[in-house]
N, C-alpha and C positions, 0 to 999 in steps of 0.2 A: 174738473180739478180733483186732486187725492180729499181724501176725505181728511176733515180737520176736523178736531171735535175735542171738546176737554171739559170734565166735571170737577169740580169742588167743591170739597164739603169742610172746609175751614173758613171763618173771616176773617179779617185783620185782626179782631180781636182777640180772638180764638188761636190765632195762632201765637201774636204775641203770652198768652198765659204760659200755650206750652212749652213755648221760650223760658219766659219765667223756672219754669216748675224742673226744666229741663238744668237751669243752674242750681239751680237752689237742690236737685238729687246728686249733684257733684261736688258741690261745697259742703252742705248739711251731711252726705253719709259718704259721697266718694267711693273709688276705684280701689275695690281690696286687692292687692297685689301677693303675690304667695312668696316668689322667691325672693330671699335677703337679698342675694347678691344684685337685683333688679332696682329693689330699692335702695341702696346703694347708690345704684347709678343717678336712679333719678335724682337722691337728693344732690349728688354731683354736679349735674347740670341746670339743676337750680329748679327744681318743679317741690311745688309745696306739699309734704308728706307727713302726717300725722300715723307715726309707726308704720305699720305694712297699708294704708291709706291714703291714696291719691286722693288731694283735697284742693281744686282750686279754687281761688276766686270768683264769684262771676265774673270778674273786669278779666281776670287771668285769662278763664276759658275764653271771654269773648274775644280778648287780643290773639289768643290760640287761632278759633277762625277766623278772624280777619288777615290772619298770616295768609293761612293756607288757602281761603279765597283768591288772595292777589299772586301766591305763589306757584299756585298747583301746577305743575303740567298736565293736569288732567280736565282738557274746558268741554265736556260733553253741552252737548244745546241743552237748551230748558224746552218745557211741557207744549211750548208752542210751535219746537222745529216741526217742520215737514219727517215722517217716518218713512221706513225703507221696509219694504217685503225683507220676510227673512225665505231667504231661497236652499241655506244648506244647514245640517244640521250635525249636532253630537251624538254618539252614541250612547250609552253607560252614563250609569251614577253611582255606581259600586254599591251597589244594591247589594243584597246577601242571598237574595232567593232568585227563583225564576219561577214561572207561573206555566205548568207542564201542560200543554195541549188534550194531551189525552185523557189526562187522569181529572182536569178543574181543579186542579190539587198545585200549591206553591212547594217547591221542594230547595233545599239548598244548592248554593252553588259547588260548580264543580271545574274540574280544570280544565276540562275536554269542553267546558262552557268556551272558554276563549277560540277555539279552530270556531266553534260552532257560530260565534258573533262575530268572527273573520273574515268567515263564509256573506254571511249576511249582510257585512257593511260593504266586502266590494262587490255584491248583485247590485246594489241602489248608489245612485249617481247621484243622490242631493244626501247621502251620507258621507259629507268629506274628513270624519275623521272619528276615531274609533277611540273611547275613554275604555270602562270598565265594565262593562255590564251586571256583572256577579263578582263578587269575593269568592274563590274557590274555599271552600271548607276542608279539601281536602290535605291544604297544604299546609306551615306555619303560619299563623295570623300577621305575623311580621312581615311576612313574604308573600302576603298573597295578591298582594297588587303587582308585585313585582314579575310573579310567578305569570299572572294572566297576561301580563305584556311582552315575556318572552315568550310565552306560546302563539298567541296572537301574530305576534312579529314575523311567525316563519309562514301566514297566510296572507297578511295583508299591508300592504305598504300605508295605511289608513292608522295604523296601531302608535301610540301616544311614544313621545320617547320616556325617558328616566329621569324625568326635573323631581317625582314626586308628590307635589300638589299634595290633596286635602289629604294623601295616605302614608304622606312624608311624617314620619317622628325621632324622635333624641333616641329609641334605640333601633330602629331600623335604616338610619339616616347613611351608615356607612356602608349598609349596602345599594344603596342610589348610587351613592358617591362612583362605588368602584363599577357600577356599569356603565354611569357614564364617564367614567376614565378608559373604562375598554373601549368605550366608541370613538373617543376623540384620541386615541391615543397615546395615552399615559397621563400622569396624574398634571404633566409639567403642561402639557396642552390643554387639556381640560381645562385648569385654572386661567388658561388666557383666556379661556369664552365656557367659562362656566356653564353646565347646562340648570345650575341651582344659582337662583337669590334668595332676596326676600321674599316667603311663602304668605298667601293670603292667610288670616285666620278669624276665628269666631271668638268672641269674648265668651265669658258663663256666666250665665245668669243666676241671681242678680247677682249684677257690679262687682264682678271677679275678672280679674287676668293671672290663669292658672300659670305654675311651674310649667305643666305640657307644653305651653304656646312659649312660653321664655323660651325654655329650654329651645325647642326647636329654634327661635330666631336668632338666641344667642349662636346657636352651632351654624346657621346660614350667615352669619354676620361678617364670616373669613370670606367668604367669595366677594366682596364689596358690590353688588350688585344691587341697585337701588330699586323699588318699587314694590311688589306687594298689598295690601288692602287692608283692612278689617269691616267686620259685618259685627253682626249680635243677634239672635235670636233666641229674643226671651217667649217663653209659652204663656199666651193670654190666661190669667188666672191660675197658672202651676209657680213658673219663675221669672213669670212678669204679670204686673197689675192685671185685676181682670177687665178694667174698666179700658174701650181703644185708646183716649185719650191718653190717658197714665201709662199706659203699654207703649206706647208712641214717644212721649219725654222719656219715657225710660231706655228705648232702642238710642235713641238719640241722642243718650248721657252715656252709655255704655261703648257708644260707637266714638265719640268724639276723647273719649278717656284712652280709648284702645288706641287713637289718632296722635294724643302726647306720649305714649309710648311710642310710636313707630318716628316721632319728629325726635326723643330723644335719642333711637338707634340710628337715625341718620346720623346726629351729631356725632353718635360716638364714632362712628366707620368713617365720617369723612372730614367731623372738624365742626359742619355746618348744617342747616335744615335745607332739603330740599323739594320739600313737599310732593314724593312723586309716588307717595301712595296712594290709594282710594278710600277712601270713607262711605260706605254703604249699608245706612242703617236698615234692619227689617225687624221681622219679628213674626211670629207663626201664633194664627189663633189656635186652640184648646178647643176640644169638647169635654166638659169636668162631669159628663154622666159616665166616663170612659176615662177619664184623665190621660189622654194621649192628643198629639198633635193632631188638627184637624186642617190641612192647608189649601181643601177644597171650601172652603166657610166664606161666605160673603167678606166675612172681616179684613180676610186678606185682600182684596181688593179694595175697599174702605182705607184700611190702613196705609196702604200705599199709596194712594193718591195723597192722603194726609201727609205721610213721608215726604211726597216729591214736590209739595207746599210747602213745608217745612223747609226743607233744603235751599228754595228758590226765596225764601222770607229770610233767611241766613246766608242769602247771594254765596252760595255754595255749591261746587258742582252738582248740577242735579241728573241724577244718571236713568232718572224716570223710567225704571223697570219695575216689571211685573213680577214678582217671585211665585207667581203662582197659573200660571199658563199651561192650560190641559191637566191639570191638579185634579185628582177623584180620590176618594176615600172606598169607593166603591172596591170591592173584591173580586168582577168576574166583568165579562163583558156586558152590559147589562143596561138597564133604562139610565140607572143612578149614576152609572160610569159615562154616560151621554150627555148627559144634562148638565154634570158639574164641570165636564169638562170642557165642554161649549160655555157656557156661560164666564169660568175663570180664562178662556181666550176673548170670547167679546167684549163684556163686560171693559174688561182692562184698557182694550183698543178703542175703544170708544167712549173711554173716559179719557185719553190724552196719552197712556204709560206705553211706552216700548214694549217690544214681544220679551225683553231678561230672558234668561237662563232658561232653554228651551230643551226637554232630554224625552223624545220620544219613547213611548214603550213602558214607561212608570205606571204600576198602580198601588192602591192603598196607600198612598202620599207615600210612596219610595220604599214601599214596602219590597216590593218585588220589582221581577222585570217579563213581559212579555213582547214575542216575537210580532204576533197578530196587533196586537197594541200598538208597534210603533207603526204598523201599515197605517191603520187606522188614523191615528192620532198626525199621522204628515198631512191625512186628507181632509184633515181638521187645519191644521196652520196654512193653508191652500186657501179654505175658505175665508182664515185671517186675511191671508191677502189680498183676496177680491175687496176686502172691505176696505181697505186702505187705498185701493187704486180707487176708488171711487166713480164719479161718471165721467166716462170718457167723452168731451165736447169737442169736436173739428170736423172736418169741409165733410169725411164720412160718417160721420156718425148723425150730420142733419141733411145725407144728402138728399136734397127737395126731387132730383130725377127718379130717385129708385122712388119716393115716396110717391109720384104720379103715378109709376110704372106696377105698382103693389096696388094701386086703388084701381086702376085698370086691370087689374088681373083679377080682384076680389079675396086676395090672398097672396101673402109677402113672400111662402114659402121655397118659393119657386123661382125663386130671384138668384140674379149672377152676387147682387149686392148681399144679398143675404148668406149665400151659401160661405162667401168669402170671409164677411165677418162675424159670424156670431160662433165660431170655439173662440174669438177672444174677446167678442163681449158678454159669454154667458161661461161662467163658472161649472163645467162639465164634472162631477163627481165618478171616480173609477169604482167604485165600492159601494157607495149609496144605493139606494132601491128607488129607482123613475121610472120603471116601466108600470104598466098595467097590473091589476090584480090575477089577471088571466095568464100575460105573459111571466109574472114572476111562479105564479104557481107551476107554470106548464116547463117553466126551468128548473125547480127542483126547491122552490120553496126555499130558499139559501136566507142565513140573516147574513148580519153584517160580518159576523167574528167567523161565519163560516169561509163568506169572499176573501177574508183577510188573508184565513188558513192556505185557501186554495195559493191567493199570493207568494206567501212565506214559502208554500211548495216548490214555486216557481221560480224563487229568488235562489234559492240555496240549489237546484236543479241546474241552473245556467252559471251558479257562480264560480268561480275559478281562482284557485290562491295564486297569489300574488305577494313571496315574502319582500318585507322591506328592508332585510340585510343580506351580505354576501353569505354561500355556504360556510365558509371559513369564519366566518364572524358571530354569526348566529350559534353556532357552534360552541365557538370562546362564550358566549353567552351563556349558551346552555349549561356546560362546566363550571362556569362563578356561581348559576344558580344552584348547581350540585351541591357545590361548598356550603353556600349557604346554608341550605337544608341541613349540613351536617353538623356546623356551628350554632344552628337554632335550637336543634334539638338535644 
């Protein structure tokens, strides 16, 4: 059977407090909201507002999710479905550095970064799709997402289109707009199949919903297109309690505030609620000897499980992901970038959570981006999988003849049974070190981040661009981004 396994570390009673404590930080201080004109709206649609303060009820909030319980389209399983290998992965997190081979030195991104992770996403076949890797520095900050996906584009048919996403904002928003009007064809086709809705976003901690986040939703609110999410991530002891518990009510008062905002912009765009956002509370531990986000920390994994309790004790979609899978704080290849990031992939998997938000090639929690890393770290979620598939039971795997035939021989090795099944009942590493002390020395003594190197050579050697637009269109592409640059600056 697949491996089934789940820990918890709340009780019933335990979680009802953080229930409790969870209303009582939304009635007692509330949703400080920036822009007038938002609050406005809400007192419009009837949501209880003390000045720029979203203040509800507990009964309020609690009828809030019992709405969107019964209404969501969103029914992910709970902690107890069966899990799925993840088999393909993302590229990029718009990281702003890269972590330079030669030098062990992080340097900024640059534009010539995009051909260069073009290259690299179409050598490997379980990278189906290419985000951001680096923010190029060397372009407008407004534009630099944009910048890397038209470059991108003329190598890899993998390259993300122009919806925008986390790098979408109120002043760079019209240049989204107009490149995906060139692609669909003018502005009049576009707006039939929009390639922009409702953008996910992050609340501020504490219990803020910034003008940045309105603004942008107000301006996406013209394409009528529903869906979207909200998260929150407060920092354990910076802008969220230090204590996990308090950090946990507070993800989860931040996240469900962010959730009556998104049920009020349904009403306004359609009339009605239709519950087809996400609510995905998290929250990111701290280390306060360094006051910076730590997302390799046991806690993150503590806290989520807690989370995906929480969620399941609130009969609420429970999307039982891991925010923190192959997560190192670590700076270089190294023991500490091993450990943490083994442990933040099993750990999770063996506590019940889904593999979440998986971006190969991250280190120093997102600090940078390396090439050798994401080798690595795929041959890391590899070994995720064997753990899920668990033991394999049927007619071959007990067959009693090969088992006489293996005791008459004095040794199984040598078996038609054997030869046949064991690449898929043993987890074969391409990069790991199995051989002998003898035989690895007498190969050149390699560690791991050197195997990697050697890979990355290999990948970018055999790979071949691949653009995803015509020459004529990439082209029109190129030119908008011209303009751009010229309006930027």
């Amino acid at each position: 059977m697949k491996t089934q396994s789940r820990i918890d570390v709340l009780d019933d009673g335990e979680k009802a407090r953080i229930k409790q404590t969870m209303l009582q930080m939304l009635h007692q201080v509330g949703i400080w909201i920036e822009c007038p004109e938002v609050v406005a709206m809400m007192k419009r649609h009837g949501y209880r507002m003390e000045g720029h303060r979203l203040k509800p009820t507990p009964d309020e909030t609690t009828a809030f999710l019992d709405n969107y319980a019964r209404n969501s389209t969103r029914k992910p399983p709970g902690r107890h479905a069966e899990r799925s290998p993840i088999k393909t992965v993302t590229l990029g997190l718009a990281d702003v550095a890269i972590l330079d081979w030669e030098t062990r030195r992080k340097r900024r991104g640059r534009l010539d970064d995009a051909r260069t992770s073009a290259l690299f996403a179409n050598g490997l076949d379980y990278v189906n799709s290419l985000y951001i890797t680096v923010l190029p520095a060397d372009v407008p900050s407004d534009l630099a997402a944009i910048a890397f996906i038209v470059e991108a584009s003329k190598y890899t048919r993998k390259a993300p289109g122009f919806g925008g996403g986390q790098q979408l904002t109120a002043r760079n928003h019209k240049y989204w707009e107009a490149m995906g009007c060139v692609l669909a064809g003018g502005r009049e086709a576009y707006m039939k199949n929009p390639g922009m809705g409702l953008q996910g976003f992050d609340m501020s901690s504490p219990m803020k919903l910034t003008k940045f986040v309105t603004d942008r939703t107000r301006l996406l609110m013209q394409y009528k297109k529903l869906g979207g999410g909200v998260t929150t991530l407060p920092l354990q002891g910076l802008t969220g309690m230090v204590t996990l518990a308090g950090c946990i009510a507070q993800s989860l008062a931040e996240t469900f505030g962010g959730g009556m905002f998104l049920e009020m912009v349904e009403k306004e765009m359609t009339g009605t609620a239709h519950y087809a956002f996400r609510m995905n509370p998290s929250f990111v531990p701290a280390d306060l000897r360094f006051a910076r986000e730590a997302c390799s920390a046991l806690e993150n994994t503590l806290g989520h499980i807690a989370i995906s309790q929480m969620m399941e004790h609130l009969n609420l979609p429970d999307q039982r992901q891991n925010y923190g899978p192959g997560k190192s704080e670590s700076k270089l290849w190294d023991a500490q970038c091993g450990y943490e990031k083994m442990l933040n992939t099993v750990f999770p998997l063996l506590a019940g959570l889904n593999w979440g938000p998986v971006y190969p090639g991250e280190l120093a929690t997102n600090e940078y981006f390396s090439f050798e890393q994401a080798i690595i770290d795929y041959e890391l979620l590899e070994m995720g999988n064997r753990i899920i598939e668990g033991v394999r039971v049927d007619d071959n795997a007990l067959d009693l003849d090969a088992f006489k035939e293996g005791v008459e021989a004095g040794i199984f090795s040598g078996l038609m049974h054997t030869a046949q099944s064991f690449r898929g009942e043993l987890y074969l590493p391409k990069l790991a070190s199995r051989e002998s002390y003898a035989q690895w020395d007498k190969a050149g003594r390699k560690t791991i981040e050197e195997r990697a190197h050697e890979r990355v050579v290999q990948v970018f050697q055999k790979a071949e661009p691949r653009p995803k637009y015509s020459p004529d269109l990439q082209k029109e592409l190129e030119k908008l981004l011209a303009s751009f640059m010229e309006d930027a600056r």
